[in-house]
GUZAFI-128964 format. One line per 8 residues: number of its first residue (from 1); their letters; for each residue x, y, z of C-alpha. Coordinates in Angstrom, 2 decimals, padded with zeros to 5 digits. Layout:
! GUZAFI-128964
NUM) A) X/Y/Z | ...;
This chain:
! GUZAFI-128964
1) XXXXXXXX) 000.00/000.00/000.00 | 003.15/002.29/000.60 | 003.82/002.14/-003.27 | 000.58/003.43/-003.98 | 000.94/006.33/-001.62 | 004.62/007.01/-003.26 | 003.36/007.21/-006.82 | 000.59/009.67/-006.05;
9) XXXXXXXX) 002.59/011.59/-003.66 | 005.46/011.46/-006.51 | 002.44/012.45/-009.49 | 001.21/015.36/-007.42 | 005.11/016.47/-006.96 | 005.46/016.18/-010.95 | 002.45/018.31/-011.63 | 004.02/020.64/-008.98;
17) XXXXXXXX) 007.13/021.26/-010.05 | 005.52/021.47/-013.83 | 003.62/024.63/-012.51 | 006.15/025.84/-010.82 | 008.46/026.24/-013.98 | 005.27/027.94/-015.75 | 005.75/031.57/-016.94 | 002.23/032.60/-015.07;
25) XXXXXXXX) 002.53/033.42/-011.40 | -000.37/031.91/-010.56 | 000.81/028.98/-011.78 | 003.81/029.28/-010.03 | 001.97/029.76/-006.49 | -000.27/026.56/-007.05 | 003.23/024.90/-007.87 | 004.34/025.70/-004.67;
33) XXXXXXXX) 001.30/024.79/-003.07 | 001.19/021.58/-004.62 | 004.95/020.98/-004.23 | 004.20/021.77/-000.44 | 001.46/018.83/-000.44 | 003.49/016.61/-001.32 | 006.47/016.75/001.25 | 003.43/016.98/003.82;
41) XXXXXXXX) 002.40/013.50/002.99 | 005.86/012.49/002.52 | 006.41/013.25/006.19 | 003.12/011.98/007.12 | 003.96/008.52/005.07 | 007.30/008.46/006.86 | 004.99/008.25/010.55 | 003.71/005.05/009.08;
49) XXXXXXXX) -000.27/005.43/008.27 | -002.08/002.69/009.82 | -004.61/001.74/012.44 | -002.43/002.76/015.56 | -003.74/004.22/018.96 | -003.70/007.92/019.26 | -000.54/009.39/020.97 | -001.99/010.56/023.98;
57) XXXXXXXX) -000.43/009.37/026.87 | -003.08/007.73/030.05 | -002.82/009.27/033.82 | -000.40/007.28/035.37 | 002.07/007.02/032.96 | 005.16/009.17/031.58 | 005.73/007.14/028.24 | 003.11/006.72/025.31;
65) XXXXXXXX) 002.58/002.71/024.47 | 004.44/001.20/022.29 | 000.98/000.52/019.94 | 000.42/004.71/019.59 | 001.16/006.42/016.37 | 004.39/008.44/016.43 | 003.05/012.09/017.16 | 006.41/014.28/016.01;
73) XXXXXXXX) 005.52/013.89/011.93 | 001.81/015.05/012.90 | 003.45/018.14/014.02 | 005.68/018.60/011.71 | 003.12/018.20/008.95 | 000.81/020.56/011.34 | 003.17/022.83/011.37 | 004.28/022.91/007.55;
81) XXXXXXXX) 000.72/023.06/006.69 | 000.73/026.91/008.65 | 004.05/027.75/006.68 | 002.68/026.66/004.03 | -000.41/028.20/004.07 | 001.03/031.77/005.14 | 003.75/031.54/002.01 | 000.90/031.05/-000.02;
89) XXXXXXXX) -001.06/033.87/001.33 | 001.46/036.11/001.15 | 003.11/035.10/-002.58 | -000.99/035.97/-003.59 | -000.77/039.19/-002.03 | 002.31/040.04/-003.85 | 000.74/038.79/-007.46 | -002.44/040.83/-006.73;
97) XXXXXXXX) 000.06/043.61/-006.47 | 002.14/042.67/-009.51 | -001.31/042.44/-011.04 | -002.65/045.79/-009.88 | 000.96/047.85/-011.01 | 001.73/046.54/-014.00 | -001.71/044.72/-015.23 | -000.17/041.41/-015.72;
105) XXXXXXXX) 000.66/038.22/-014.36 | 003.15/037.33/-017.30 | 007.18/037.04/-015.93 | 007.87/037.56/-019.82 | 005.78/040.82/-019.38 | 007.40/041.78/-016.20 | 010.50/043.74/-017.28 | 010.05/047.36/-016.01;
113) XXXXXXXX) 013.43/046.78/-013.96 | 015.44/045.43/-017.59 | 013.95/048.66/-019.07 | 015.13/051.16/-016.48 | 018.87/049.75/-017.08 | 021.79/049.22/-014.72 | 022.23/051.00/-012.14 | 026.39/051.30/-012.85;
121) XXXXXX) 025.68/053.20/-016.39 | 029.13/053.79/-018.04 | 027.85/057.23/-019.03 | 027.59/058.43/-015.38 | 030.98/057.27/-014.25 | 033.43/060.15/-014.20;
């Protein structure tokens, strides 16, 4: 069952990294998004899905059983899921931005820096 999980984690990582060389910024962002997916369920994967007990650990006791799921990748992934989600959030703000300035989403269109020049013009040097 592991193989099938590897392939569809590894298709969704294709398709990612196929947006994410994309000319469109959008395109780009759902890249990263998807890209981001994917190592989530990698490290999810590598806490070994099955039908284990819940790490929670009974009064009494200091140690979780040895039966309990392993709780450190479920908050890794937790917490990769709220990086995630903030990069996101905040590479969309930037493209609405892009979007509103220069009234495209195009990176071949995006060249108002090229056009200005460089900033060490031969001209201006004494």
């Amino acid at each position: 069952m592991n193989l099938v999980y590897c392939a569809g984690i590894a298709a969704i990582m294709g398709c990612g990294i196929f947006m994410l060389l994309s000319r469109h910024i959008m395109r780009i962002i759902f890249g990263v998004m998807l890209i981001s997916a994917s190592v989530n369920m990698t490290i999810f994967l590598a806490g070994r899905i099955g039908p284990f007990a819940p790490p929670l650990v009974r009064s009494g006791e200091t140690v979780l059983d040895a039966a309990a799921a392993n709780p450190l990748p479920q908050a890794l992934v937790l917490t990769a899921i709220v990086i995630g989600f903030s990069l996101v959030a905040f590479a969309a703000a930037l493209a609405l931005q892009t979007f509103r300035s220069s009234g495209t989403l195009d990176t071949r269109e995006l060249d108002q820096a090229e056009r200005l020049g460089s900033p060490e013009n031969k001209e201006a040097r004494p």
